[in-house]
N, C-alpha and C positions, 0 to 999 in steps of 0.2 A: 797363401801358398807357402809350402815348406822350402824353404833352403839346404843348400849343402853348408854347413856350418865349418871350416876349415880350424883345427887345431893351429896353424901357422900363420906366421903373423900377417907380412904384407899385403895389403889390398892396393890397387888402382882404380882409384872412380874417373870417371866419366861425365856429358852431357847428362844431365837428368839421372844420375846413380849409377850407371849402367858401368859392370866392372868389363874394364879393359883388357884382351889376352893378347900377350907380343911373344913373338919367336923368343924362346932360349937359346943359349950358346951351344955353341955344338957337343961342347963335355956334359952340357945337362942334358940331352938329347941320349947321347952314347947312353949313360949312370943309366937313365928312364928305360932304354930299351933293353940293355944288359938287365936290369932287375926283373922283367916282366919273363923274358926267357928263361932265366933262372926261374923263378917261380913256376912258371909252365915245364919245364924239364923236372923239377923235383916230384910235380903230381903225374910226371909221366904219360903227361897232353903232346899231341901235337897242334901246330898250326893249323892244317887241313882240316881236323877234324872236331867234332861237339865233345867241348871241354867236360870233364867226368863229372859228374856231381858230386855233392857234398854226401859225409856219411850218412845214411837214414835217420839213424837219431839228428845228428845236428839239422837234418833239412824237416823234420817234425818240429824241435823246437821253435824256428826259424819263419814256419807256416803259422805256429803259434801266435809267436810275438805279433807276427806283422799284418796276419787276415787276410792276405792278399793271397792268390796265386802265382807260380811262378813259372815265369814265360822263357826266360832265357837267363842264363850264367856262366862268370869265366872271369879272370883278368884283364883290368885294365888299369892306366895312367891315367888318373886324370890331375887337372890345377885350374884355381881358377884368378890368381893373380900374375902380375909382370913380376919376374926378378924370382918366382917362386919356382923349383920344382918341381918336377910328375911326381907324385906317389902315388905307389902301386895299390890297389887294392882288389880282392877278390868280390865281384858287384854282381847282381839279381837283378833283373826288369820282373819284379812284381807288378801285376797291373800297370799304372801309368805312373809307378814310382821306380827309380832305381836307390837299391839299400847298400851300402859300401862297407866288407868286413877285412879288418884288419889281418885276418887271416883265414884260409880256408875253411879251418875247421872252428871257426867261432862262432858260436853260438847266437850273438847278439850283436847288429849293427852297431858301427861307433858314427855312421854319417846315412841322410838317406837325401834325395830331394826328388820334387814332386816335379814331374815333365808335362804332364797335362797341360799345360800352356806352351807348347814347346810351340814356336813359331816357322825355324828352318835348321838344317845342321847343314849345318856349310866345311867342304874339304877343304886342309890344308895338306903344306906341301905333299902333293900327291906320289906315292910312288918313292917319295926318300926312303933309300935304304931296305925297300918294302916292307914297308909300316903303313898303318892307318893312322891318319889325324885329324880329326876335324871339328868343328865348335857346336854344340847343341845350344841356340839361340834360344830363351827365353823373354818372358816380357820383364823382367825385368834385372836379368844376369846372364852371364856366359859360363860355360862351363869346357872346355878345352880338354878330350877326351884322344889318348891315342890307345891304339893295338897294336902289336907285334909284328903281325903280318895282313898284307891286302884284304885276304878273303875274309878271316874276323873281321876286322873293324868292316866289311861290306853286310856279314852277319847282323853284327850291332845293330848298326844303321835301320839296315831293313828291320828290324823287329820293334826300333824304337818308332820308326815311325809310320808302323803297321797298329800298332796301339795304340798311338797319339794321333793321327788321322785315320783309325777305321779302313782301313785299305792298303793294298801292296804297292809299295811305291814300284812306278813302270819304269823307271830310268837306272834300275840295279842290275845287274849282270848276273843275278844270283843262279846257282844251282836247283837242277830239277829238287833235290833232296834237302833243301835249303827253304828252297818256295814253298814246299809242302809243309813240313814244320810253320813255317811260317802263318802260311794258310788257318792250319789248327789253332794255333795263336790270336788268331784274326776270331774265327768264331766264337773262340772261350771270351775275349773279352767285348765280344757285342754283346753276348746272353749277360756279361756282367753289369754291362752300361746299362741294360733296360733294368734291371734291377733298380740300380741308379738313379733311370733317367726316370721313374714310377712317382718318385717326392720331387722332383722338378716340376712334372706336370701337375702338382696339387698345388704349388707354389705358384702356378700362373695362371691356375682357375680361381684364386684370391680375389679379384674384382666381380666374378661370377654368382660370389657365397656372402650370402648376411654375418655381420661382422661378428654374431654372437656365435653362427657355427665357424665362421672362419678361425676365433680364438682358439679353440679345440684340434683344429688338425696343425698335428705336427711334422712342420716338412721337413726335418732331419732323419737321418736314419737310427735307430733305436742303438744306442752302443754295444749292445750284442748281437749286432748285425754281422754274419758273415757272407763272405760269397763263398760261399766251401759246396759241394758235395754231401750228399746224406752218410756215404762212409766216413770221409772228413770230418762230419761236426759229431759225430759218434765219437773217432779216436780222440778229438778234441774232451768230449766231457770226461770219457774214462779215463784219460792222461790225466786231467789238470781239476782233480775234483774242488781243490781251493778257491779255483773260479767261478766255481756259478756253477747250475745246472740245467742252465735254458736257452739255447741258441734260434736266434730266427736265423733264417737262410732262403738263399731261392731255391723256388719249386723245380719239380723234375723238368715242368712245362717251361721254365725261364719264363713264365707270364704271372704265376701268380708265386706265394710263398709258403713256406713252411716252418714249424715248432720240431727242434726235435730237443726231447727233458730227458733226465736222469735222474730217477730216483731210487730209494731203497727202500724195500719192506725187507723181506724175507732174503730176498736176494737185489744184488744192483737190476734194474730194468731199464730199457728206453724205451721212449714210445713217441711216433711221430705224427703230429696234426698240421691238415692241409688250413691253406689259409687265402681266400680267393678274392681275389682283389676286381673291386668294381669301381665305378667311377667315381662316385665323394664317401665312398665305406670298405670294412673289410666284412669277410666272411669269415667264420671259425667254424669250420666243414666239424662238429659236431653231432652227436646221436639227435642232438635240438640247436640248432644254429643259432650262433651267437652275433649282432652285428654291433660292430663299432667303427667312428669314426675316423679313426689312425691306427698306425702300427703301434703305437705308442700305448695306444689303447689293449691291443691284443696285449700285448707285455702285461700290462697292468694286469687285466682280467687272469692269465693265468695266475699272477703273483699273489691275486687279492683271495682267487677260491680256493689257493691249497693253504690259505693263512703262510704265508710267507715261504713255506716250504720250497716253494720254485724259488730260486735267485738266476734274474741276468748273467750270465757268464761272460766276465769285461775279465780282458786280459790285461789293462793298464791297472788293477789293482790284485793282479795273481802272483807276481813276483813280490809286492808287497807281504802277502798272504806266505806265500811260500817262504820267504823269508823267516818271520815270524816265526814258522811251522818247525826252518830247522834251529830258531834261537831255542826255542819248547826243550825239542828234542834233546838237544846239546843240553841244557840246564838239567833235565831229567835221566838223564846220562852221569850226571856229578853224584860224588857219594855226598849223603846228609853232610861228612865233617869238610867237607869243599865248601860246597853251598856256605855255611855258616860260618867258614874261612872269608869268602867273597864278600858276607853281608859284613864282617869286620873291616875290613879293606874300606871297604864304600863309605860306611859311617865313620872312620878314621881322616877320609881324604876330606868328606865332608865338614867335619868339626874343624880341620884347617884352615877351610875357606870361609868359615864365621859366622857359616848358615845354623842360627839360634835354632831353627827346627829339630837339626839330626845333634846338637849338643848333650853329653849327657853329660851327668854329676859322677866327679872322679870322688 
C-alpha cells in the first residue's frame, strides 16, 4: 500500500506503528484555515459550491500521469503528525487514491496515498469555527484531513467513502445534487473494480488449474492497462506518441476488454479490437480468433505479429522518453561551433579529474 510520504520532519508512532494525530494550537488551526480560504477565494470557489477544475491541459496531463479517473477535487489540509501543521494542498480522489498537488495548476503530484484499505473516517471537533475535520483511519496510518467549511468536508467524506465501500454512506446529510454526483461516482467505480476484480478471480481458481497451466496465467494486470474510455485511450496515444502505442482498456460492456493501437502508414490510424474474456482464457474477437491464456498473453500476441511495431504504452517510462526527446531537440537546436564548444568543455573538465580515457597529448 502507498503512503502519503511527508516532506516534513516529525512523526509520532504508536502501538504497533500506527502514527498518532493530537489537536494543534489554536494559531495553527487559524494559519490552516486562513490558507485554505485564501487559496479558494483566489480560484474564485465558493464554499457551497463544486470547486472549479483544473485547466483542460493540466487535467489531460494529470489523467495521463496517474491512469485513474477522477471522481472528485478541491482544497484541503491535511498532516499527519503531532507538533506538525496543516498544509494545504490542491487534492483529486482518483479511483481509491487521493494525489496531492502543490498547487492548482501543477501538473504532476508531489504526494499521493492509496485509501483502499481505508477502515473508518472519524470527525473531529465538529462544527469549530465551521470547518470539517476528521481522520481517514487506515490499516496501518492516520491521515487528519480538514475543510473550510461543513458542507465540503461532508462532500469529501461522502465520496471517499462511496469508493472505498462501494455504497452511499446513509448517515450524511448530503444534498439532492451532491447525492447524485455521488451516485455517478459510485457506478463509474464498480465497472472499474470488475475490471479489477477479473485477475483476482484467476488468482483464486489457482488450486483448480495443473501447476503447468497455472504458471502461465498472469494475475497482474498488463502495465498498459487503463481504465479509460475508448475516446480517452485515443487522446492518450495521439498526445503521448513516446509511449507506446497499445493500450488495453475495459470494454464498452465493462464485462470484457479491449486493444485500442496507433499506428502509421500513410497517415496516423487507430484501430480498436474487442477482447472477451472466458473463464481460464481470452478471446482476440479477430477475422480468425485467437485464444490465449492471459492478458499478458494478448499483449504479447499483438507485439510478436507486427515484429515489435506495437509497443505497450507505459507511462512510468514516457516522461523518461520525453525528456530525452527535449534533450535531442535542445542539442540539435546548437549551432555546429556550440556543440564543438561543449565537447571542449567536457574533455577539459574531464582530463582534470584524471580520467586516462578523455586525456590527450598537449
Amino acid at each position: 500500500m502507498s503512503s502519503l510520504a511527508e516532506v516534513d520532519t516529525e512523526q509520532t508512532t504508536g502501538v504497533g506503528g500506527v502514527l498518532i494525530i493530537k489537536q494543534t494550537t489554536a494559531n495553527q488551526e487559524a494559519k490552516s484555515r486562513t490558507a485554505i480560504q485564501e487559496l479558494r477565494r483566489s480560484s474564485m470557489e465558493q464554499p457551497a459550491e463544486a470547486p472549479q477544475a483544473a485547466p483542460r491541459r493540466i487535467s489531460q496531463e494529470r489523467q495521463r500521469l496517474t491512469g485513474l479517473p477522477l471522481y472528485f477535487q478541491g482544497y484541503l489540509a491535511v498532516r499527519r503528525s503531532r507538533g506538525q501543521e496543516f498544509r494545504v494542498f490542491w487534492t483529486e480522489l482518483r479511483g481509491t487514491m487521493l494525489f496531492f498537488y502543490n498547487d492548482k495548476k501543477a501538473p504532476t503530484y508531489s504526494q499521493k496515498l492509496d485509501i483502499s484499505a481505508l477502515t473508518s473516517v472519524t470527525n473531529i471537533y465538529p462544527n469549530e469555527n465551521d470547518s470539517a475535520q476528521f481522520i481517514l483511519m487506515l490499516l496501518n496510518e492516520e491521515l487528519e484531513v480538514k475543510a473550510d467549511d461543513c458542507e465540503y468536508g461532508k462532500e469529501w467524506k461522502g465520496f471517499i467513502l462511496t469508493v472505498t465501500k462501494l455504497s452511499v454512506p446513509p448517515d450524511e446529510s448530503l444534498s439532492p445534487g451532491q447525492l447524485t454526483r455521488i451516485h455517478e461516482v459510485l457506478d463509474k467505480e464498480k465497472k472499474r473494480r470488475i475490471m479489477l476484480d477479473d485477475c483476482s478471480s484467476t488468482s483464486q481458481n489457482k488450486e483448480s488449474l495443473s501447476s503447468e497451466d497455472y504458471s502461465s496465467v498472469v494475475t497482474a494486470m498488463p502495465a498498459c492497462f487503463y481504465a479509460v474510455s475508448r475516446k480517452e485511450a485515443m487522446e492518450m496515444l495521439e498526445n503521448n506518441p513516446l509511449c507506446g502505442n497499445l493500450i488495453l482498456r475495459p470494454g464498452s460492456d465493462s464485462k470484457n476488454y479491449a486493444i485500442t493501437v496507433r499506428h502509421v502508414l500513410d497517415a496516423p490510424c487507430i484501430k480498436h479490437y474487442r477482447v472477451t474474456s472466458r473463464e481460464r482464457s481470452y478471446v482476440i474477437e479477430l477475422e480468425k480468433q485467437v485464444i490465449v491464456k492471459s492478458l499478458q498473453d494478448v499483449i504479447s500476441y499483438f507485439v510478436i505479429q507486427t515484429h515489435g511495431n506495437l509497443k505497450p504504452f507505459i507511462m512510468q517510462t514516457c516522461n523518461e522518453a520525453l525528456q530525452m526527446d527535449k534533450s535531442l531537440k535542445a542539442e540539435q537546436r546548437k549551432s555546429p561551433d556550440e556543440r564543438q564548444s561543449r565537447k571542449k568543455e567536457t574533455a577539459s573538465i574531464l582530463r582534470e579529474t584524471g580520467d586516462p580515457v578523455f586525456q590527450t597529448s598537449t
